[in-house]
C-alpha positions in Angstrom: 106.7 17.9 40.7 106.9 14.2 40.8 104.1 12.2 39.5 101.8 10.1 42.3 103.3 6.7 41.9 106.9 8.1 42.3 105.9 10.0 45.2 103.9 7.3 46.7 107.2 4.8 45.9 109.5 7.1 47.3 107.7 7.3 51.1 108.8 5.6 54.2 106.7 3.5 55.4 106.1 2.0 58.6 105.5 -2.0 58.8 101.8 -2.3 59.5 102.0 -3.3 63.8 103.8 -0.5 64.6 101.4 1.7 63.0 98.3 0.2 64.3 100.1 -0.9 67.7 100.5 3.6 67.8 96.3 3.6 67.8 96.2 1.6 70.1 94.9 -1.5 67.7 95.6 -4.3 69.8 97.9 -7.4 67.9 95.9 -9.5 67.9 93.2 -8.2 65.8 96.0 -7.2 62.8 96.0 -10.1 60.4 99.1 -8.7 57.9 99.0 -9.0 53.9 102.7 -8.6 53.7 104.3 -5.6 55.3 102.2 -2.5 54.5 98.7 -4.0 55.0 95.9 -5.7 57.1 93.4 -6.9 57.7 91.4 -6.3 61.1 89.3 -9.1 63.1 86.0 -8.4 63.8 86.8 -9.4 67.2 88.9 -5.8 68.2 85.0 -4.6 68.6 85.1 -6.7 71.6 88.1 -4.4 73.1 87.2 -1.5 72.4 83.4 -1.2 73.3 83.9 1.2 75.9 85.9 3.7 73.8 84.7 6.9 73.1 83.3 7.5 70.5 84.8 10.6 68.3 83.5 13.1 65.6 82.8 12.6 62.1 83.1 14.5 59.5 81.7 13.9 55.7 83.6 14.7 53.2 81.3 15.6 49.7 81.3 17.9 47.0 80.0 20.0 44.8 79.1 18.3 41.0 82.4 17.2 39.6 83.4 16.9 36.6 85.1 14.4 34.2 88.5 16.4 35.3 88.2 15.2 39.1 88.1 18.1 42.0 90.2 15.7 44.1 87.2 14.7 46.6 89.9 11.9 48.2 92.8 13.9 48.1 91.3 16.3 50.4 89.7 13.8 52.5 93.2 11.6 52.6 95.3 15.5 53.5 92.6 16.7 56.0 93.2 13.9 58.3 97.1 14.2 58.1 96.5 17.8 58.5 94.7 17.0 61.8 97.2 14.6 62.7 99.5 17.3 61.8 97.8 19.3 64.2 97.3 17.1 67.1 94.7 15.5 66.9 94.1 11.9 66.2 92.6 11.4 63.1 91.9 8.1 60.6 90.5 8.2 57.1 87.9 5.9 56.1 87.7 5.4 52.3 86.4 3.2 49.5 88.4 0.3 47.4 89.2 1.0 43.9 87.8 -0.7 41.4 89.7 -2.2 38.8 87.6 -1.0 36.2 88.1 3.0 36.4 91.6 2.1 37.3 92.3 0.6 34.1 89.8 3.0 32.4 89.6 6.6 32.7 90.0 7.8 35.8 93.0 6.0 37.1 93.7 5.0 40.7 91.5 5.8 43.8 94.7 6.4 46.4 94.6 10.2 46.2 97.3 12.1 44.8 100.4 13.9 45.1 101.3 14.7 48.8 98.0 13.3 49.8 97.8 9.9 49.2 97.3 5.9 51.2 100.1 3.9 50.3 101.5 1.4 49.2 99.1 2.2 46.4 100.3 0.0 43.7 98.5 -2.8 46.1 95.4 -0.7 46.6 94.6 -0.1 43.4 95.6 -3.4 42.3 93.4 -6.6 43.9 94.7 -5.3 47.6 93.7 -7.8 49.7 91.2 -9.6 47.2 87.9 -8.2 48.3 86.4 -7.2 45.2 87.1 -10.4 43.8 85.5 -11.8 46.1 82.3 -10.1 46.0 82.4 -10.9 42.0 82.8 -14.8 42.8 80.0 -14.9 45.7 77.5 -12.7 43.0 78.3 -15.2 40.0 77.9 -18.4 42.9 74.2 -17.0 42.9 74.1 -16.3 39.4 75.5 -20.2 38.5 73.2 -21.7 41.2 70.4 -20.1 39.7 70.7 -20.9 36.3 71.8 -24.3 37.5 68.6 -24.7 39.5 66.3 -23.9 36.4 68.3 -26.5 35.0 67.6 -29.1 36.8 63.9 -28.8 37.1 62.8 -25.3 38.3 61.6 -26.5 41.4 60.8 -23.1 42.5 58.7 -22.6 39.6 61.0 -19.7 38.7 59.9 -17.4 35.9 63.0 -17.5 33.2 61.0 -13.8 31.6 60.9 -12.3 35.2 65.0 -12.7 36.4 66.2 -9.4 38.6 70.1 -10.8 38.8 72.4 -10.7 36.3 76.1 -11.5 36.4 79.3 -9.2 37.5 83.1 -8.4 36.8 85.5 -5.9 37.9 86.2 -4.4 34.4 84.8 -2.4 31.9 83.8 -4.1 29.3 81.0 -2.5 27.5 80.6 -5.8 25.3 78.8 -7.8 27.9 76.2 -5.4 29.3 73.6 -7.5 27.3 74.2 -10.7 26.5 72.8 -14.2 25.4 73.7 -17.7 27.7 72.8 -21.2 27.6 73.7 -22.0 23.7 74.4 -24.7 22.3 71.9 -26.9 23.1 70.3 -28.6 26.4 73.0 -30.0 28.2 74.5 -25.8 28.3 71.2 -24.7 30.4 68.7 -22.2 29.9 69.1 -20.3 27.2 67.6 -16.9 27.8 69.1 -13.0 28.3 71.7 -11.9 30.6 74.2 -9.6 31.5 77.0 -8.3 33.5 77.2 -5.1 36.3 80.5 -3.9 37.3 81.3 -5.1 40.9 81.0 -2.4 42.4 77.2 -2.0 41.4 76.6 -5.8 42.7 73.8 -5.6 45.4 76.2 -8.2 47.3 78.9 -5.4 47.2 76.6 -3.2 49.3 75.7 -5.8 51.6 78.9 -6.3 52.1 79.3 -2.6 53.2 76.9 -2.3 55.3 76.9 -5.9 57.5 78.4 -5.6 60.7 78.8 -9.6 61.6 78.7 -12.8 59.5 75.3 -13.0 61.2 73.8 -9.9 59.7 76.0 -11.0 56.3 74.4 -14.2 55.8 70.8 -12.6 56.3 71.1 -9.9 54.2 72.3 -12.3 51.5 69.9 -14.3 52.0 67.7 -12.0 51.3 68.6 -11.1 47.7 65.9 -10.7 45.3 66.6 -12.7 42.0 63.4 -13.7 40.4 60.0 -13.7 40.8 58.0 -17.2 39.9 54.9 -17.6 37.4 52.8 -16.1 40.3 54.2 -13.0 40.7 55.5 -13.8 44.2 59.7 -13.1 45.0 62.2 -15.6 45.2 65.4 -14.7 47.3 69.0 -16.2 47.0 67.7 -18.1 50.6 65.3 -20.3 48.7 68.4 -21.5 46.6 69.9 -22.2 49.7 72.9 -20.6 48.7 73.2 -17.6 51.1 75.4 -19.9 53.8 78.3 -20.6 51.0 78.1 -16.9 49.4 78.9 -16.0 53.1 81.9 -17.6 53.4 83.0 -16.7 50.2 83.0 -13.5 52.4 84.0 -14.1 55.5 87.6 -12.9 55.4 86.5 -9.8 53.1 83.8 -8.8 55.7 87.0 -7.8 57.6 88.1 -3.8 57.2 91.3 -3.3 55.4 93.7 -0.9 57.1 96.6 0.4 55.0 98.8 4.4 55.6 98.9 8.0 55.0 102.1 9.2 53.1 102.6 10.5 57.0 102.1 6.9 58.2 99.0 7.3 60.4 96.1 4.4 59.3 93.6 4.7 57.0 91.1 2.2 56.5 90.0 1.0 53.0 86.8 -0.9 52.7 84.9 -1.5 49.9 83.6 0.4 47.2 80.2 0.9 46.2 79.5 3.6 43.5 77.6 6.9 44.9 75.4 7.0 41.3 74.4 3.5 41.5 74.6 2.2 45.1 75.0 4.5 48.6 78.8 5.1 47.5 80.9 5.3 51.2 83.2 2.7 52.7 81.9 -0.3 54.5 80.0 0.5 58.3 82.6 -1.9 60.5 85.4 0.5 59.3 83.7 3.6 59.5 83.6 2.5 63.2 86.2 1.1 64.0 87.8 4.3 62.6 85.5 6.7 65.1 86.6 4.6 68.5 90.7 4.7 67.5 90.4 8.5 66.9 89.2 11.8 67.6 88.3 12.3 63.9 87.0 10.3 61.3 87.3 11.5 58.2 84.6 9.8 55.8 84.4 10.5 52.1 81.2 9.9 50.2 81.0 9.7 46.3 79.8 12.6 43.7 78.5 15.7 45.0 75.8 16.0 48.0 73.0 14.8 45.9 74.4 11.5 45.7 77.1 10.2 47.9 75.9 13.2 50.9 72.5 12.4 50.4 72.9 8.4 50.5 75.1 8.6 53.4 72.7 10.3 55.5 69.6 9.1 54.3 70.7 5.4 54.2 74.2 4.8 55.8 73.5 6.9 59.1 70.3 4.9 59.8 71.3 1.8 58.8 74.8 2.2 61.4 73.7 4.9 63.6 76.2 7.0 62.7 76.4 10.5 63.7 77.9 13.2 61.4 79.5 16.3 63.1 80.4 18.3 60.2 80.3 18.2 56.3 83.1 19.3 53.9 81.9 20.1 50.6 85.0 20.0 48.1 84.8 22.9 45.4 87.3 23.8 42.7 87.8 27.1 40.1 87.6 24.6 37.3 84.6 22.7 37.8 82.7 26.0 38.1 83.7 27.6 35.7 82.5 24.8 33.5 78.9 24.8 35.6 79.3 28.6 34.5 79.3 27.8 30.4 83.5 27.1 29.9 84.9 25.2 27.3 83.8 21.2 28.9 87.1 19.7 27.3 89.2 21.9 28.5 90.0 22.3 32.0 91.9 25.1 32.4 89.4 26.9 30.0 87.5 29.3 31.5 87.3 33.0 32.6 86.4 34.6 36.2 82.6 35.4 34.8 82.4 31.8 33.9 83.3 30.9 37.5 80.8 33.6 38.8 77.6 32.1 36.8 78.5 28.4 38.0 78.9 29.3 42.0 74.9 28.7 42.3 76.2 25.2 41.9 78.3 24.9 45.1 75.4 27.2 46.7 72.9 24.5 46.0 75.1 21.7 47.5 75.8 24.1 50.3 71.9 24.6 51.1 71.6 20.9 51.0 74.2 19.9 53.7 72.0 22.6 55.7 68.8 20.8 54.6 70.1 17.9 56.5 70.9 20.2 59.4 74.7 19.7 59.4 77.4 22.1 60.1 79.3 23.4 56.7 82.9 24.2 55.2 83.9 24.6 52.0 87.4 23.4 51.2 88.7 25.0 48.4 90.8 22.0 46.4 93.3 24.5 44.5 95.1 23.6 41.4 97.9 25.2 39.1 96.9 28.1 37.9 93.8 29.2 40.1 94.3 32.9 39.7 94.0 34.6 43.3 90.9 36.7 42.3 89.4 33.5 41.2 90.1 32.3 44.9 88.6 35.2 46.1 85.5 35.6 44.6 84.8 31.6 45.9 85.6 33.2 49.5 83.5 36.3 48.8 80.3 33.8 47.5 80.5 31.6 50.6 81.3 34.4 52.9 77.8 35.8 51.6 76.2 32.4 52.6 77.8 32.9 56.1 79.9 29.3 55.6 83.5 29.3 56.0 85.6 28.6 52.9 89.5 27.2 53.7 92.5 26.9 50.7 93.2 23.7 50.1 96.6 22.6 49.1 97.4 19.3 50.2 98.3 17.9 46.4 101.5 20.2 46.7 101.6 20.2 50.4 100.7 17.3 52.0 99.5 18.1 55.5 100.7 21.6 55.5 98.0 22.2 52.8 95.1 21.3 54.9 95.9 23.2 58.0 93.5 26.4 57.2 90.9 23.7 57.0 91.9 21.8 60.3 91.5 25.3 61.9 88.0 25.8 60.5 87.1 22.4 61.2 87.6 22.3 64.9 86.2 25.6 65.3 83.5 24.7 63.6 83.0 21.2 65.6 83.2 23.0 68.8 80.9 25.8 68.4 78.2 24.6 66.4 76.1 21.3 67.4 75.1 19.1 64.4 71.4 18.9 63.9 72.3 15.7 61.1 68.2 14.6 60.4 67.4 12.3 57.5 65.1 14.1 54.5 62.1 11.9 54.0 60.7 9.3 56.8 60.6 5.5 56.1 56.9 5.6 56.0 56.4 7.6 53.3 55.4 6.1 50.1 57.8 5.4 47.5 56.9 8.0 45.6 57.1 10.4 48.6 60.4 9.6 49.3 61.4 9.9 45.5 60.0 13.0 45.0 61.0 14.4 48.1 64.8 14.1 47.6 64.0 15.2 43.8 62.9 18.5 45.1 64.7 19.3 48.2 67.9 18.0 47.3 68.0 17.6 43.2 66.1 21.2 43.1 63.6 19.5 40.5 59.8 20.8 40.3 58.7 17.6 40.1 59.1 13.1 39.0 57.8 11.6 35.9 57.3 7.8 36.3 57.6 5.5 33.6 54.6 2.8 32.9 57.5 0.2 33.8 58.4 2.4 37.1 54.9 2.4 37.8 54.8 -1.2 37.5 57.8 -1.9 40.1 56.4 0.6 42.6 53.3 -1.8 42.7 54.9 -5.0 42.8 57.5 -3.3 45.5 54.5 -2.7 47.5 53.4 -6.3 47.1 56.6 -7.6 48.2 56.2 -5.3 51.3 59.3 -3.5 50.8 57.7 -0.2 50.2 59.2 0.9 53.6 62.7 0.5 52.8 64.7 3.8 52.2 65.5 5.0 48.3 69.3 5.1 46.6 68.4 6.8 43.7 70.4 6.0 40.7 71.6 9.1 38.7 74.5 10.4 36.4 77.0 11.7 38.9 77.3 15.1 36.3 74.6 17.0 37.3 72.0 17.9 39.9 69.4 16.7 37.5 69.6 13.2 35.7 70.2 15.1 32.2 74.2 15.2 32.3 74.2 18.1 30.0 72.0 20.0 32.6 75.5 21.6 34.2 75.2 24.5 36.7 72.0 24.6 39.1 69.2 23.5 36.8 65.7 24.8 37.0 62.4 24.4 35.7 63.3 20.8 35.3 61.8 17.6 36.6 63.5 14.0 37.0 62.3 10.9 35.0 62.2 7.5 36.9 62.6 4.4 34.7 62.2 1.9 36.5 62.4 0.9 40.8 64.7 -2.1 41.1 64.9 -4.3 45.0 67.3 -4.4 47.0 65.9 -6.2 49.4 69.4 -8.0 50.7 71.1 -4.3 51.4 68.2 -3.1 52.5 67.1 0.0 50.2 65.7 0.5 46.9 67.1 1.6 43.5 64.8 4.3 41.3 66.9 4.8 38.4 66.7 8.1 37.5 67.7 8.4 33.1 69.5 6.1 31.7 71.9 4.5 34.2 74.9 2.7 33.4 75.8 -0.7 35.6 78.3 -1.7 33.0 81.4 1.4 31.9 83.0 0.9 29.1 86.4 2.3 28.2 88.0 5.1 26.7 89.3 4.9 22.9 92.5 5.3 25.2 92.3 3.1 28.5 94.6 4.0 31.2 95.8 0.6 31.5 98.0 1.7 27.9 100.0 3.4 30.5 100.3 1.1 33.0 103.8 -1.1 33.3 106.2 -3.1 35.2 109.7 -3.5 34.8 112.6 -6.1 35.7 112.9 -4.7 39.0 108.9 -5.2 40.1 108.1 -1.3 40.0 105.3 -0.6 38.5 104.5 2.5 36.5 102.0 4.6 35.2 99.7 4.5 37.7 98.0 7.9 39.0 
């Protein structure tokens, strides 16, 4: 079989109008980054107000693993397969970041016969979004610096600084660091750092704004600092808010780019699901549900994050309705939740698999938990024996939720048309119940320890004396009312990584409570969390190449 980048470079594709002039996009909204790309005006929502509005389904997973189940593979073939079928469908995904590209995990485009092209430009600087949400968190970062500079005005405590600095690599070497040396006239010299981009607060407000308006506010709102009485200071009291919005402006706008089978897909984006909420920006998420009959939204990680998040903070925060969940499952990631060899992925035998099915079952009850209608797509890879197929079937069949093989990887659309079947079955017989997990009024703690014990299975939360402290001050700020993002590794359904399978008997340990008062949601980082990857002894960007011609290669 041919590797992604040759497939992907070997597809015909359609110039950007004609695809979007087929759903009905109207011209004038399509601002074109060359020939295979766009970008779409806020102003189409104009046109299309009274459109109907179609279903949504979420596309999650059970825990993966370091191998990848192919979460956006799935998500990319499921809506060819329903185009496939009839039905007009548009994928809604996240932006890859140049850090995992160039790291471990490669590109973010799918793979094989499911894949958004051209995806040499999606997974490299697309149409410059990221970048920009680097430059208008480092504007903040340099005006606020600058300010303390130039006389502190704002009486701004230098110990007591919430923002750090960001770049879209991973570069392990600048997660702590020391600025301002070399004297006076190089400013403040006092401990910093840098996040990856995608863990920028300004990255999620990006994501979830729905007009400059709303942009500009929830930027302004930023918490960076508190001052020597304990009281916040936002990015608006630097007056900077207005500038870091146009800095935006053209990013704000959805990106809208092609299946291999040349029906759009929008890619906006891309906040990480263990740090931030982890789906694709609101306006394309909507845009997406009045061009189509189906929406096909991915969500990051497994339920407990990405599903979770999306529910819990995306739905409320755009009104979103979800119709249906898919939760992703593959034979190799539980066999390894069932005690297989963890560097080995096709290590493993069929009692392995059997002791890590509680794994899927527990994502499986939580996508009921939030009162949604379920399918299990079953993402199959080389090798998957057939009994090892069919005891997956014979598990979920005993938790009365249908289970579809998935082979869009090998098949493209073809490959997703059991799940189609399932999907619209499913969507037209059962009536979503979707109902967040914790109310906004709770307390803090409340809402922590609810999602620690209904959705993480945990008995209970230790706080930290420093986790104690931020609940308090959150509570000063009055932002104690705000929903929770909790922070966790992405490996396991507690916040020990090691803790494979369906933990119990355990509880969670919060570290700390960080503000996100611009986005709109708080951060309770669950373990140690990491803002800042490093990369492999062996980056994937070893791999990556370009010859005389302009192709590039090594990209998957």
């Amino acid at each position: 079989m041919k590797s992604d980048i040759e497939i992907a470079q070997s597809a015909r594709l359609v110039p950007v109008q004609e695809m979007t002039d087929s759903f009905g996009i109207h011209e004038d909204c399509v601002f074109p980054y060359g020939k295979y790309k766009a970008k779409i005006c806020l102003d189409v929502f104009n046109k299309i107000r009274n459109n109907p509005v179609g279903k949504t389904i979420l596309v999650t997973a059970m825990t993966p693993t370091a191998f990848g189940e192919g979460k956006t593979t799935v998500a990319i073939g499921l809506s060819m397969g329903l185009n496939k079928a009839g039905k007009k469908s548009i994928v809604a995904l996240r932006e890859p970041s140049l850090g995992p590209v160039f790291g471990i995990k490669g590109g973010a485009t799918g793979g094989g016969y499911a894949q958004v092209v051209p995806m040499e430009d999606i997974n490299l600087h697309f149409t410059g979004d990221i970048h920009a949400v680097g430059v208008a968190h480092n504007l903040l970062s340099t005006v606020l610096d600058n300010h303390i500079h130039f006389g502190n005005h704002l009486d701004i405590d230098e110990r007591d600084i919430y923002l750090t600095r960001a770049m879209d690599m991973n570069d392990r070497s600048l997660r702590r660091i020391v600025i301002g040396l070399g004297g006076r006239a190089n400013g403040p010299a006092r401990e910093d750092g840098f996040i990856i981009t995608t863990a920028s607060e300004v990255m999620a407000i990006l994501a979830l704004s729905q007009s400059n308006e709303e942009l500009k506010k929830r930027l302004g709102n930023i918490l960076v600092a508190s001052n020597m009485e304990k009281e916040p200071v936002f990015a608006k009291d630097l007056q900077v808010h207005g500038a870091m919005a146009a800095l935006l402006h053209q990013a704000l706008m959805p990106n809208i780019a092609q299946t291999l089978d040349n029906t759009p897909a929008f890619i906006h984006c891309g906040p990480f699901a263990n740090i931030a909420h982890g789906t694709c920006s609101l306006v394309a998420m909507k845009l997406a549900q009045r061009f189509s009959e189906y929406t096909i939204v991915e969500a990051g990680f497994g339920s407990d994050l990405g599903g979770e998040k999306f529910i819990d903070i995306v739905s409320r925060m755009g009104d979103i309705k979800v119709d249906a969940a898919v939760i992703v499952a593959t034979v190799r990631a539980l066999k390894l939740h069932g005690g297989a060899p963890v560097k080995d992925a096709d290590a493993g035998t069929i009692e392995h698999l059997k002791k890590g099915l509680p794994n899927l079952g527990k994502h499986i009850e939580n996508m009921r938990k939030f009162g949604l209608p379920v399918v299990v797509a079953i993402n199959v890879f080389e090798g998957d024996g057939e009994g090892e197929i069919n005891a997956v079937k014979d598990y979920c069949q005993k938790q009365n939720i249908a289970a579809a093989e998935t082979r869009v990887f090998t098949q493209g659309a073809d490959g997703a048309l059991e799940l189609v079947e399932m999907l619209i079955q499913i969507t037209q017989k059962e009536e979503s119940k979707m109902r967040p997990i914790y109310e906004l009024d709770a307390t803090v703690e409340n809402k922590i320890e609810t999602v620690a014990r209904e959705i993480y299975g945990a008995e209970g939360v230790n706080y930290t004396t420093r986790a104690e402290r931020d609940i308090r001050r959150v509570v000063k700020y009055g932002l104690d009312r705000l929903p929770v993002c909790i922070a966790k590794t992405n490996s396991s359904l507690s916040d020990d990584p090691k803790l494979l399978g369906r933990p119990e008997n355990f509880k969670i340990t919060i570290t700390g409570v960080n503000m996100s008062a611009g986005a709109g949601f708080l951060v309770p980082l669950a373990g140690d969390v990491m803002l800042m990857p490093g990369l492999p002894k062996v980056p994937n960007a070893t791999k990556i190449d370009i010859d005389d011609t302009g192709t590039i290669h090594g990209l998957s």
